[in-house]
N, C-alpha and C positions, 0 to 999 in steps of 0.2 A: 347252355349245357350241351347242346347236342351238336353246336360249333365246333366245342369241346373235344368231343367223341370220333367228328368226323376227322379234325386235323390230326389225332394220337391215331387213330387208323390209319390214315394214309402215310404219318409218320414212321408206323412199326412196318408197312406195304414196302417202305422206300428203303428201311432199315434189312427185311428180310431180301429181297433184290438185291442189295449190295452185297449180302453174304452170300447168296448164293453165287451169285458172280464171282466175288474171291475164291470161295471153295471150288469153282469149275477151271478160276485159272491156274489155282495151288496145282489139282492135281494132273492140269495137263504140263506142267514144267517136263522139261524134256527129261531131267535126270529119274525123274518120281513117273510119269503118266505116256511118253512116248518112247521108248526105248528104241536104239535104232540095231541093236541086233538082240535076238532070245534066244539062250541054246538050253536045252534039257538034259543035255548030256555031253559028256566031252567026245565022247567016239566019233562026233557027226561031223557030216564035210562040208563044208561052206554054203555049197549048193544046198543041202539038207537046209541051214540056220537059217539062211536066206528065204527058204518056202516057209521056215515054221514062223518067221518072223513077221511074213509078207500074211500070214495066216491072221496071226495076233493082229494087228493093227486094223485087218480087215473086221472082225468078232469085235472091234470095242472101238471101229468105227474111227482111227488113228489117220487113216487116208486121204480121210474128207476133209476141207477146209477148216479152217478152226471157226467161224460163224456157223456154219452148217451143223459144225457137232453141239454148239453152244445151242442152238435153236431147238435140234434133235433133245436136247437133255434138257431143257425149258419143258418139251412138249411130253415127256416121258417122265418129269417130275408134276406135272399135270395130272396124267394118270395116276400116277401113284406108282409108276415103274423107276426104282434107286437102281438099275441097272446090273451087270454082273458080279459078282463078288471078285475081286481081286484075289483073297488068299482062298477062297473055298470055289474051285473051279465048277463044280456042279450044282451052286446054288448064285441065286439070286438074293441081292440083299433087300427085299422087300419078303423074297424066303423067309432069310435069315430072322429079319424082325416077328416076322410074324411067329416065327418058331419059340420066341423069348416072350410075348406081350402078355400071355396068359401067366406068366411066374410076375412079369413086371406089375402085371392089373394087382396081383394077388398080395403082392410087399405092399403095393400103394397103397391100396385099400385100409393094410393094417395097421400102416404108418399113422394114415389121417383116423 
């Protein structure tokens, strides 16, 4: 039994690994995770899109080798850091969850 226990462990270990892998290389695809210009406004002049850009990749760590960022977000998914929110700029999405988990505890609860 406990052969049992330890092979569906290391199974589901081996299973969670792979996804997290996909999900890190999904969202660095160039078209979805590294953009190579960001404008916020159309007024701006080249030189302006080029700093706001060189900005962005620097804040979400774009510039660093892609092992380095993969390791970086191994080691920050460790902590418990999901990094910055993409659509909500001044939060974090470990914020964001935590913002929801008291409504989610409270459905679950009632559910079961």
């Amino acid at each position: 039994m406990r052969g049992w226990f330890i092979r569906r462990l290391a199974t589901a270990g081996i299973a969670v690994m792979g996804i997290i892998f996909l999900q890190f290389c999904l969202i660095r695809l160039p078209a979805a995770g590294a953009p190579t210009q960001v404008s916020t406004s159309r007024n701006q002049t080249a030189e302006q899109i080029q700093e706001h850009t060189r900005q962005y990749r620097k804040i979400y760590h774009l510039d660093e080798p892609l092992w380095q960022q993969y390791f970086r977000y191994l080691g920050n998914l460790g902590q418990g850091d999901f990094g910055p929110s993409f659509k909500y700029k001044d939060f974090s999405v470990t914020e964001l969850i935590m913002q929801g988990f008291p409504v989610s505890l409270q459905i679950g609860g009632l559910a079961i």
